[in-house]
N, C-alpha and C positions, 0 to 999 in steps of 0.2 A: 383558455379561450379557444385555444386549437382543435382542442374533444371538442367544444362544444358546437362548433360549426361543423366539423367531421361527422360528429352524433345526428344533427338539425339535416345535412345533407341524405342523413342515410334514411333520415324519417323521412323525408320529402320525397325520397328515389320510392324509399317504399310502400308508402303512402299511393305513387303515381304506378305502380307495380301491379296493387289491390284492385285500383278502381281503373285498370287500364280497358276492362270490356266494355264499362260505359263509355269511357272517351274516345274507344274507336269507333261506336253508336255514333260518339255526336261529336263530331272530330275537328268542326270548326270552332273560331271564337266566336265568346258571347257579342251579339250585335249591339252596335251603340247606340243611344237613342232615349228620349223621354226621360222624364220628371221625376226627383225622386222630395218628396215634400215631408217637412217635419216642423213642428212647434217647440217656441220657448216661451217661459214666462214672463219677460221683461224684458226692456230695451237696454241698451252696452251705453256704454259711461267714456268708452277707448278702445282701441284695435292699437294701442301701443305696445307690441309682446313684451316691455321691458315695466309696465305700468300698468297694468291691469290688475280690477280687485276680486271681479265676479268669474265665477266657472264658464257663463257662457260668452263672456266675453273672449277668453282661452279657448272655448271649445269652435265660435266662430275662426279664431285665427291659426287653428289648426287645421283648417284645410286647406288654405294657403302657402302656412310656411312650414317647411322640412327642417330637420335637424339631421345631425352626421350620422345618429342611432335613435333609435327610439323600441317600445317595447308593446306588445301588442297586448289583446285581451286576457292572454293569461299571463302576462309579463314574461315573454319569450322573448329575446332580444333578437331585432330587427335591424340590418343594415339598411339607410338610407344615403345621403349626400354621400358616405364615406363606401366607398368601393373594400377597401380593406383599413389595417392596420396591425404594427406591431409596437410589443411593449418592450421596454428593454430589461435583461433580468432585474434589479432594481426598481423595478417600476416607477423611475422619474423621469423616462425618455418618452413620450410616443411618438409614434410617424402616422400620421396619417396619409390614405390614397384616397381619394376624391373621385365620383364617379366624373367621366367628360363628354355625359351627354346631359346634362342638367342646366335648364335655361329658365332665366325668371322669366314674367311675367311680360314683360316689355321687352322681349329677347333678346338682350347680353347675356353672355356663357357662364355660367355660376365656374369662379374658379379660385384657388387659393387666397386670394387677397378679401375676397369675401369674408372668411372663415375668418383669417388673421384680423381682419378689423375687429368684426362682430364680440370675437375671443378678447382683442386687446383693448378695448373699450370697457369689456366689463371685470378686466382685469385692475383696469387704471382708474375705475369712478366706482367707491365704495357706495353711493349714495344711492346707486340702482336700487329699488327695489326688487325687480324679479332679477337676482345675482347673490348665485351660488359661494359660500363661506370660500371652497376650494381656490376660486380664482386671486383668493389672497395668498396662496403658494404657489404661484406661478411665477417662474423666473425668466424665460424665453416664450418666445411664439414666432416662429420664425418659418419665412414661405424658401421653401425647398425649390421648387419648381412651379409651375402654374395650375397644377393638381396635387402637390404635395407639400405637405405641414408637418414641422416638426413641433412637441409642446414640452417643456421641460416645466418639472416641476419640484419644489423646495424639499422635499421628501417624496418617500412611495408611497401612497396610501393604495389603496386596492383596488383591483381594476375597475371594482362594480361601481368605485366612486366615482371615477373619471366617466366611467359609462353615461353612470347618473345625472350628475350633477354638472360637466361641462357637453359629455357626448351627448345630450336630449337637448341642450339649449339649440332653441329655433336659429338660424343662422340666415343674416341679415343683408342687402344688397345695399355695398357700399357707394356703389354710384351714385344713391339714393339718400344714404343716412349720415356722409362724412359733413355734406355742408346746411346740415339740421338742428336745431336744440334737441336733444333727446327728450330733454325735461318738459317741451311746451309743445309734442307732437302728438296730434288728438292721429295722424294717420288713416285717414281717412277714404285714401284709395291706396289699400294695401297693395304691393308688388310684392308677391314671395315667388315660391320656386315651387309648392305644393301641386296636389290632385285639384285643385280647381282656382278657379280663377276669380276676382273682383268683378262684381256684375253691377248689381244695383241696392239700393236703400232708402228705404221709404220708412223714416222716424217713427218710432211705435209705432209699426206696421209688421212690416216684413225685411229680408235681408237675400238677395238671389246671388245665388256661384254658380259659374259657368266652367265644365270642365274644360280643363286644360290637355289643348290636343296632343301638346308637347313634352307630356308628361315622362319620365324617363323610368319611372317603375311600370308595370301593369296596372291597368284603370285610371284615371271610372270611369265605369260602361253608362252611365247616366248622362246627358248632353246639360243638364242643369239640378242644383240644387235650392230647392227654396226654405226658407225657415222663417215661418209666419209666428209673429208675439201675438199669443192668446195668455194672455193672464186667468181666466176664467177656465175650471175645471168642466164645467158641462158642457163650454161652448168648445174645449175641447176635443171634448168626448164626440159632439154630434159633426165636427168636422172629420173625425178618424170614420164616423160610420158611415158617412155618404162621399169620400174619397177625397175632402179636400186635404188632410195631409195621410200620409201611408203610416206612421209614426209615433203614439203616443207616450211619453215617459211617465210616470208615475203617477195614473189616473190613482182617487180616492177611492175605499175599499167599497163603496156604494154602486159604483162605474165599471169597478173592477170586476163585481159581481154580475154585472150588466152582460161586458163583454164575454165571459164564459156558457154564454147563450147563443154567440153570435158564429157560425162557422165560419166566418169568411174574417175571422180576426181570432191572432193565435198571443198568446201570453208566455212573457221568458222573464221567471224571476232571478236576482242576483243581489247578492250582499254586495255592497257598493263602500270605497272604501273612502268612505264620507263620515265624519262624526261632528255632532254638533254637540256644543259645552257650554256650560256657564260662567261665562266670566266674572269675577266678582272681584271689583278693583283694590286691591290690594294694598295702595296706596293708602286708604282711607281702612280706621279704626272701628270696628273687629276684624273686617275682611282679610288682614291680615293675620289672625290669629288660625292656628293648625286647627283649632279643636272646633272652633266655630265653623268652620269650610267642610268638615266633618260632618257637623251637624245637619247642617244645611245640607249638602248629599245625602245623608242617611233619610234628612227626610221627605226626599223629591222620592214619588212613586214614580220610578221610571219605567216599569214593567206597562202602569197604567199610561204613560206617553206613548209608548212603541202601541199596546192595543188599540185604544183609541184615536191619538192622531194619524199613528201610521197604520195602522190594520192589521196589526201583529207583525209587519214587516222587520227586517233588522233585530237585531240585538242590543240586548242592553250594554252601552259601551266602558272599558275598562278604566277602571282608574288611571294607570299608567298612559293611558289613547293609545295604544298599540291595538295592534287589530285579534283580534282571538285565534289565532291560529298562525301555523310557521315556527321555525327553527328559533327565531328570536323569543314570543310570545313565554314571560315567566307566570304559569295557571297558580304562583303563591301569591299573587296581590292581593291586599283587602276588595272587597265584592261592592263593601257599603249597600246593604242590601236594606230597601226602607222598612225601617223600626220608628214610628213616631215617637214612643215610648225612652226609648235609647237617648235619641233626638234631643227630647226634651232636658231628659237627665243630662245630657253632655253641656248642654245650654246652662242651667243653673248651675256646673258646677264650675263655669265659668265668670258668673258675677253677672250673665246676663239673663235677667228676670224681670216677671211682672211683679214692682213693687206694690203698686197700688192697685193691682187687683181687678184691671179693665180689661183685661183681656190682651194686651200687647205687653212686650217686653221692652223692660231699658235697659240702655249698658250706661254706668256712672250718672245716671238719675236723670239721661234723655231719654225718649221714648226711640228707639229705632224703625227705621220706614226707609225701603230702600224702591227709588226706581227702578225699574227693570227695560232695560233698551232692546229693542227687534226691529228686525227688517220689516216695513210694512207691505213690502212686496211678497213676501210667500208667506202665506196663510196659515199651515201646517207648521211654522216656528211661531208665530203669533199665537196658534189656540196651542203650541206645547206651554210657552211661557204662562198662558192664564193657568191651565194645570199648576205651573210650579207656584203661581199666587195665591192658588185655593190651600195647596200644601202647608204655604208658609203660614196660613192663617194658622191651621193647626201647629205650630208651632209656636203662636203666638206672634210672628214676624209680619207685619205689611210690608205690600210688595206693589206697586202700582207698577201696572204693564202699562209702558211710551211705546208703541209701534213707530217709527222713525222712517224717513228715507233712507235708501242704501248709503247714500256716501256722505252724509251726515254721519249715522252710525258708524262707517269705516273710519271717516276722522277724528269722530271721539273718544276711538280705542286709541286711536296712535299710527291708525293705514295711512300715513303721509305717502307722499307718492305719487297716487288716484289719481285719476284724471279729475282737474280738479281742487286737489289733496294739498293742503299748504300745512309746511314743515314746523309752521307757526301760529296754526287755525288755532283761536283764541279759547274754541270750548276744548282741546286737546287734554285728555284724564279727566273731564267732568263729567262724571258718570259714576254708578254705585256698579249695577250688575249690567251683563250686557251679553246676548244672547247670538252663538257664531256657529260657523262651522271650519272645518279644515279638511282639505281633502290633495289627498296626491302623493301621499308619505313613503306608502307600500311597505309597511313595515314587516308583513311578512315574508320579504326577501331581502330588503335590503338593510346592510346591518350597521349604517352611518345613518338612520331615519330620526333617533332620535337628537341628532344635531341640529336638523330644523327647527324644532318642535323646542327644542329646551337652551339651544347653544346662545352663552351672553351674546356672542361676536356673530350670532348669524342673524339671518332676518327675521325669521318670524316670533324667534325666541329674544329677540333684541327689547330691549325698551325704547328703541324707535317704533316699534310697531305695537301688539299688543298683549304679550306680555303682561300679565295685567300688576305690575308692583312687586312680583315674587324675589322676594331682595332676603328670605331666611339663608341663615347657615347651610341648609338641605341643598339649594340652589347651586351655591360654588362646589357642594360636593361632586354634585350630579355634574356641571360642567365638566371640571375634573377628570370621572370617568370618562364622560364625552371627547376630552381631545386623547386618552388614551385613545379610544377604540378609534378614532378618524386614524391613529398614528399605529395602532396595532394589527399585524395582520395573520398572527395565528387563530383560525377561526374559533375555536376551544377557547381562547382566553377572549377575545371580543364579545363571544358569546353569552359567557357568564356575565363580563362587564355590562353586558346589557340587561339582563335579568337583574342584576344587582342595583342599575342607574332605575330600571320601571318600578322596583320595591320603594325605592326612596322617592321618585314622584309621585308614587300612590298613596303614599304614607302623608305627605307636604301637601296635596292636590293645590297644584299651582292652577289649575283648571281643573272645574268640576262636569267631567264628562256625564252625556245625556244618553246616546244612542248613536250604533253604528248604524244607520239607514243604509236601509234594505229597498230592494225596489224592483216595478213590473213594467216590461212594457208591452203595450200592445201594438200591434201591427199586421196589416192585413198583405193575405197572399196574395192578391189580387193584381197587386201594383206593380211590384218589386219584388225581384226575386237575387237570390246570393248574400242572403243577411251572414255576418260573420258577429256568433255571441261567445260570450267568457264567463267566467264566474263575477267577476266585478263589471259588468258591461251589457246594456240591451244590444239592439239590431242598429240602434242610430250613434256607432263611432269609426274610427280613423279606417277599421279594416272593411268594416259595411260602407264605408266612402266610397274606396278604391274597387270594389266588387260589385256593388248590387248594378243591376237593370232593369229597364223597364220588360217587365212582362209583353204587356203590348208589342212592342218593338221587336221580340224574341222572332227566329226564325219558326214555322210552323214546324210542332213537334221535336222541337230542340228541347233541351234540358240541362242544367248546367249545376254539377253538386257543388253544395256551397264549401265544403273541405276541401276542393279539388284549387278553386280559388283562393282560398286563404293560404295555402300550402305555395299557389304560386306564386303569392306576392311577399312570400319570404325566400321560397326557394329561391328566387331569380337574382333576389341581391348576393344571397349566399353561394349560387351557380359562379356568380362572376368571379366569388374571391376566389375560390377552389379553380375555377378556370388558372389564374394566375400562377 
């Protein structure tokens, strides 16, 4: 961890070296000031960090609250609340240093008790959903001083875990949250410690953040942010072109071809590290069977999803859901690449056939017909799943597409939790197939991802959540390996263990993966300027938060590179530790 902030210093120094004849050019900071506007597709369900089911519900509550680390667009690790820290050789001690100029929102001093609650809360209630497996090896959490935190843990697992999986949890204000239900808090006037502030909210409408002046990183140079719900792609579209938002994500390849006409609107594509899959409940008889799950992937044309729904965006995603690329990534998994042919054959030599000759198939002399459950909120998973209906027909399988509400769908997977979300909703596992995504894993770096994803004892892979019935022998294998690699930390043997766990859930397909979505955003120069973009990330996240400005607002003839900025909202944390 030493190199690497040693390393991250010398890029930054050097970095400020290169581009030192522009910034004695334009030697002030950027001015503050003006609007920086962006859309989403639907309205939040919760702003509770510990209960949330949707991305933008996370992605609104991230600009509010901070965590001790967090990791930017290329997954570069980023000091935030934590000033420093040390591990001890063992890796079961940490200490953490706490920055002491960080104030929440209602200005008390974000200070060690904060952390120790937040940590020993989701230490002490397994029942959290967003709450990391790790926190069930915690033995101490103990406040040092009023900026410092000790974490003792049951074994050493690896630093990148602690990084992960406790150092990114959002960190919580306890003045706020000791004398609350965690369980029945919709949170509604968030107080974090983040780049902007609680502003206003207008119910499927709009959502306003107001920066925060007392912010104790650099930024944002923006005095508000707004994020207007447009559900509608064209109404969109003609909001980005006449400036009511700066912003667009993922316009249709129609739009998209629009905007490559427009100079004053520029496009930044990025594989996104987002995969949507089909869940096919496994509970219920064939879905459970290997060969049938098989089938069924072999015969979704997935190539024809990515062109048509998404415009050739993304890649077709892995058996294993590991992302295509990285140290982890094993290129021997099956492709299941579609064979209607194949398909077919694997179907009949399973006993499930058209007896009588009408064109549909039975298994044990019923006819099979499987609902199929989506969000009826986003559009582009709705016309994926009619593709996979027309598919199945060629297979002989009916498949009726239910477009559903969101938290209906989340509860009849098993998302207990939701705001909303009852641990005992009565339609819970009534469902045949059911149409999701998952996104956050970053398996191309980090080498405990697949604990999420497949770990009995964790959340997403739990059969509390959804899971969908994967109860074969493959399963405890794959576990297995799984707490090896959490407990192993020579990178050579976890690494293999990893290739070896993706072979045997590719082989199993506990999910039948669809597409890693890929994606464009548009946004004009006009408005804003200091976008910070990545490989997985447009212009509208955490680092474009803390950086952009209004153009308007800019001093005459100023200019401000957007590397110069993203370099100093990592340097500065990093500046402090190396001060020390």
């Amino acid at each position: 961890m030493r190199k690497t902030i040693l390393i991250s210093c010398a890029i930054f120094m050097a970095s400020i070296m290169v581009l030192s004849p522009a910034m004695s050019v334009y030697a002030q900071e950027p001015a503050v000031g003006g609007t920086y506007k962006t859309r989403i597709t639907s309205d939040i369900l919760t702003l509770n960090p510990w209960f949330w089911g949707m991305m933008i519900e996370s992605y609104i509550m991230g600009h509010m609250y901070d965590a001790m680390v967090t990791y930017d667009v290329n997954n570069v690790l980023r000091l935030e609340l934590c000033d420093s820290y040390t591990v001890s050789p063992d890796f079961t001690t940490w200490t953490w240093n706490l920055v002491q100029d960080a104030y929440w929102h209602d200005g008390q001093q974000v200070t060690a008790d904060d952390v120790v609650w937040t940590w020993q809360t989701l230490a002490d209630d397994p029942g959290i959903p967003r709450r990391s497996w790790l926190y069930d090896e915690v033995v101490n959490i103990t406040k040092i001083t009023d900026f410092q935190i000790e974490l003792e843990l049951s074994y050493g697992p690896k630093p990148v875990d602690v990084l992960v999986e406790i150092g990114t949890d959002w960190i919580l204000p306890e003045h706020i949250w000791d004398t609350i239900d965690v369980y029945d808090f919709t949170n509604d006037n968030p107080v974090g410690c983040g780049p902007f502030t609680w502003g206003e909210r207008e119910p499927s409408q709009y959502f306003i953040l107001y920066r925060n002046p007392d912010y104790y990183l650099p930024g944002p140079y923006v005095e508000e942010k707004i994020i207007t719900i447009i559900p509608d792609e064209s109404t969109a579209y003609y909001a980005l072109s006449v400036g009511d938002i700066d912003i667009y994500d993922g316009p249709p390849p129609e739009l998209e071809a629009v905007a490559e006409n427009d100079p004053n609107i520029f496009l930044h594509d990025y594989l996104a590290d987002f995969i949507m899959y089909l869940g096919v409940n496994q509970r219920r008889w064939p879905n459970n069977i290997t060969e049938f799950k098989q089938a069924v992937l072999t015969g979704i044309d997935r190539e024809a999803v990515r062109q048509i729904v998404f415009g050739g965006r993304g890649v077709v995603a892995e058996a294993s859901m590991s992302l295509p690329r990285g140290p982890y990534y094993n290129p021997n998994i099956p492709k299941y690449e579609y064979n209607v042919t194949w398909a077919n054959a694997t179907l009949d030599s399973i006993g499930v056939v058209d007896s009588d000759a009408d064109g549909w198939r039975e298994a044990n002399g019923t006819e099979i017909a499987f609902d199929l459950l989506v969000s009826a909120e986003y559009q582009d998973s709705v016309d994926t799943v009619r593709l996979m209906a027309d598919n199945m027909a060629d297979l002989g399988i009916e498949v009726n597409v239910k477009p559903v509400l969101w938290p209906i769908l989340w509860q009849t997977v098993g998302g207990a939790g939701h705001l909303g979300g009852d641990y005992d909703y009565p339609g819970k596992y009534d469902y045949d197939w059911a149409y999701l995504g998952w996104s956050g894993f970053w398996s191309d770096f980090h080498p405990s991802w697949m604990g999420w994803m497949y770990g009995i004892d964790q959340w997403w892979g739990s059969d509390d959540v959804n899971i969908p019935g994967w109860n074969s022998s493959v399963r405890w294998e794959v576990n297995d390996i799984i707490e090896d690699i959490q407990l192993e930390t020579d990178e050579a043997v976890y690494t293999a263990l990893l290739k070896e766990a993706q072979l045997l859930v590719a082989q199993d397909l506990c999910y039948l993966p669809i597409i890693n979505t890929g994606g464009v955003s548009l946004y004009r120069k006009d408005s804003v300027d200091g976008y910070i973009m990545g490989e997985t990330a447009g212009p509208d996240n955490f680092e474009s938060d803390i950086a952009v400005y209004s153009v308007a607002e800019k001093t005459d003839g100023f200019q401000v590179i957007a590397a110069v900025i993203s370099l100093s909202a990592i340097g500065f944390a990093l500046y402090r530790k190396r001060r020390k």
